[in-house]
N, C-alpha and C positions, 0 to 999 in steps of 0.2 A: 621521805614520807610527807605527803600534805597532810597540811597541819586541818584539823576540825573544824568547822565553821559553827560559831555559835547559834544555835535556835530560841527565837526570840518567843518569850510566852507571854510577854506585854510591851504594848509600845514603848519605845523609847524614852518617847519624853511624852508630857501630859496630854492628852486626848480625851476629850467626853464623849463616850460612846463608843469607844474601843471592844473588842467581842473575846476579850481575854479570857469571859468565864465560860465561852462554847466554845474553846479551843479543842479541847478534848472531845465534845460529839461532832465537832467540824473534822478532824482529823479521822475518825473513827468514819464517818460517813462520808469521805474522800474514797475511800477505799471500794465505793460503788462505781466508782468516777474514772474514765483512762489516767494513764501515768503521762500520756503523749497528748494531749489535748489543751485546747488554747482555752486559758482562765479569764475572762475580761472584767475585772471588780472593780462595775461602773462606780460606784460611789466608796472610793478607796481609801477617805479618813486616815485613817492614822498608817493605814499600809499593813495593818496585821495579820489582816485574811490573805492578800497577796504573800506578804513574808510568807506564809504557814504553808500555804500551796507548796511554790517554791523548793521547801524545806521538804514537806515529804515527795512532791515527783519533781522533780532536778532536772526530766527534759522538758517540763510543760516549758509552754511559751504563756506567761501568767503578766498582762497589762492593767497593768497599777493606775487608777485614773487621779491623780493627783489635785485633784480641785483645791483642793484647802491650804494648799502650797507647805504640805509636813514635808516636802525634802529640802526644802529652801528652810526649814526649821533646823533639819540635822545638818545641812552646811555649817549650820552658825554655832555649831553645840562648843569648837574651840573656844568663837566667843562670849557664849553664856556660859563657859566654866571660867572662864579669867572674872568675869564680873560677878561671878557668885565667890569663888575662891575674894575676893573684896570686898563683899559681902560677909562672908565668913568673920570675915579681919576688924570691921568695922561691926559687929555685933558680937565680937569674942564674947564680952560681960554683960551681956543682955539677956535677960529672962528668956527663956524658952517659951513661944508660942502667947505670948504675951503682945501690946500694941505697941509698933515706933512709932513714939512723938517726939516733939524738939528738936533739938538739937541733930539727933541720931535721925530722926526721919531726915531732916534735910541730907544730911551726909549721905543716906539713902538712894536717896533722891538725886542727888549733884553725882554720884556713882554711875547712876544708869543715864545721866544725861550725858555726861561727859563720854560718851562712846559714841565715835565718830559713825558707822554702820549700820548695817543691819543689828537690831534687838530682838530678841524673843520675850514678848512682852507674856506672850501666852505660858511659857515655862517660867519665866519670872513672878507669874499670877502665883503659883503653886509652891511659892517660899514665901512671897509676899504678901498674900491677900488670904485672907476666910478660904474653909475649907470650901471648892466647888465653885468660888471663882475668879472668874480670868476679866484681861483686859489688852486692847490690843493697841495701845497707844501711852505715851509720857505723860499725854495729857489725862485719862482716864486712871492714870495709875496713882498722880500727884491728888486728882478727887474720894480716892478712896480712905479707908483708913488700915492703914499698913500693921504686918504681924512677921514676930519674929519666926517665920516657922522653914528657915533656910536650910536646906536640903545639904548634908553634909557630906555627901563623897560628887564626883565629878557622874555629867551624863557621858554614856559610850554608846552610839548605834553603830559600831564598826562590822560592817556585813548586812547590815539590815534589809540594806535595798538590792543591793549585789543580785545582780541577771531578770530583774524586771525591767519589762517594755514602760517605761514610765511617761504617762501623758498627761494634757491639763486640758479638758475639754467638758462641753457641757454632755450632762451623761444618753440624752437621745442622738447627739450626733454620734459620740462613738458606739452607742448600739447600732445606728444604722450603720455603720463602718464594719461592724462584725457579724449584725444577723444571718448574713448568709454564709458566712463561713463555715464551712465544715467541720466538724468536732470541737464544739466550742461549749462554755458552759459557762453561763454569768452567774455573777456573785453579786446581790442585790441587795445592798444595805443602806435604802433611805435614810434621812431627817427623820426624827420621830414628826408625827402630827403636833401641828401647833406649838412648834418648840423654833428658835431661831436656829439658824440651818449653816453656820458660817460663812462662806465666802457664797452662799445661793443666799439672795438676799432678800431680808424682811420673812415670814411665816409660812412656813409649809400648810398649806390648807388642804382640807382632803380631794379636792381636784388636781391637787400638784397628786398629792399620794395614788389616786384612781391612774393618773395617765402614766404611772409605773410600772403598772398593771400590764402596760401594753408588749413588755419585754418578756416577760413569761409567758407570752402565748407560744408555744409549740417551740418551747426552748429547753434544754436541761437546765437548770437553777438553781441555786443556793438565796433563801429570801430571809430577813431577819426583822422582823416587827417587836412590840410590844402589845399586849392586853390594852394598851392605854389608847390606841388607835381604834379600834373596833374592827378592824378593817375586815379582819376571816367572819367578823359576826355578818359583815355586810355582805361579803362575796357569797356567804349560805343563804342567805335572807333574799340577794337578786336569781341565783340559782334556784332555789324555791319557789317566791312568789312570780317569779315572770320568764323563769326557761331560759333565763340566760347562760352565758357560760364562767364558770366558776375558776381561776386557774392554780385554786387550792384544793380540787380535789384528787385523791390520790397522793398527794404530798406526802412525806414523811415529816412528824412535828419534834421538835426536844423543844422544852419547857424550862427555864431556871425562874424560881423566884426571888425577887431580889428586893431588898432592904434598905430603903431609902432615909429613913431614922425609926425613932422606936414605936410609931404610930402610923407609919403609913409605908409600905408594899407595892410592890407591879409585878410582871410577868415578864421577863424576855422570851422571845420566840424564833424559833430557826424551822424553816420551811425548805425538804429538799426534794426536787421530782427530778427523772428521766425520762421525759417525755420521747428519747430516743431509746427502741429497746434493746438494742445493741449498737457496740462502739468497736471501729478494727482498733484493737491494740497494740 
């Protein structure tokens, strides 16, 4: 009997901007979608949307665009469990969620240097640093000020990526690589507007966001924004004031809102069209 493959409902290891809370109307709105048809999720973060596909049609052919280098994250998870597991050891009697200083920061410190390898400074961010951030270097990590907030069982993404086409490219060229392919359906999950963009470097300005636009013309789609870009206000606003074309209209929309502390709120947004009206299945 094969054994069950685990289904992943959030990434593995730490990601900002991971789409774990539209899993559930991604899923549900999959089921408009072929079971045979090729997934391309140009902008593929932490791999969740990929995994999820995957996970419900099993024969899609679903290309993971790894820009952010998350698989090169889960290779090393052996090595961020030995150096957390030491971690562990070295802050047995340490306050919970409290600051290392002294002594113990250094010990910290001399812990994650002393590994000869590849580091996960970003999963290390999320034991060691304020909730919400990360750092992607020894040197960035010794400038901040450290917190006990060490993650107590081991990470496991065993399966996660299992039967993805997995690539590293910037995401126009692999659209051009798929546009014309046949029963194809992109999964579009920008940068937010004006936020840093990881391994795309320096600020998403909204002409990086407009010439994203350009993938959704006459494509089936999955698009995932926030309120906090304006971007659907602009696309009604050019379709109104000047006849242009809109490639949000007809879309299907799901709305979550989300809670950033106790004063301040956004909207995630998930956009789906089929702009083909029928798919051989």
């Amino acid at each position: 009997m094969n054994e069950k493959k685990k289904v992943f409902t959030t990434a593995p290891l730490p990601f900002m901007g991971q789409k774990r809370r539209f899993l559930k109307d991604f899923k549900e709105a999959l089921k408009q979608y072929p079971a045979n048809a090729v997934y391309v999720d140009l902008f593929g973060g932490s791999g969740l949307l990929s995994h999820t596909v995957k996970s419900v049609y099993p024969d899609a052919t679903v290309v993971y665009n790894d820009f952010d280098n998350y698989s090169d994250r889960i290779k090393a998870i052996p090595t961020t469990n030995s150096i957390m597991a030491d971690l562990r050891e070295l802050l047995d009697d340490y306050p919970k969620d409290k600051r290392i200083t002294g002594q113990v920061k250094e010990a910290v410190l001399g812990r994650v240097a002393s590994e000869p390898g590849y580091v996960d400074y970003i999963t290390l961010s999320s034991s060691l640093l304020f909730s919400m951030n990360y750092v992607q270097s020894l040197d960035e990590l010794k400038a901040n000020t450290l917190y006990n907030c060490v993650r107590k069982n081991d990470y496991n993404a065993s399966g996660y990526l299992d039967g993805l086409t997995i690539v590293r490219k910037d995401y126009k060229e692999l659209f051009a690589q798929y546009k014309d392919v046949a029963n194809v359906v992109f999964l579009v999950d920008p940068p937010y507007l004006s936020t840093e963009a990881g391994t795309y470097k320096n600020y998403w300005k909204l002409g990086d966001y407009l010439d994203v636009l350009d993938v959704l013309k006459g494509k089936p789609y999955f698009y995932f924004a926030s309120n906090k870009s304006s971007i659907l206000e602009l696309c009604e606003w050019v379709e109104t004031k000047t006849g242009g074309e809109n490639p949000f209209k007809g879309a299907e929309k799901k709305e979550i809102a989300m809670q950033m502390n106790h004063s301040a709120t956004y909207t995630d947004i998930m956009l789906h069209k089929q702009w083909v009206t029928s798919y051989s299945l």
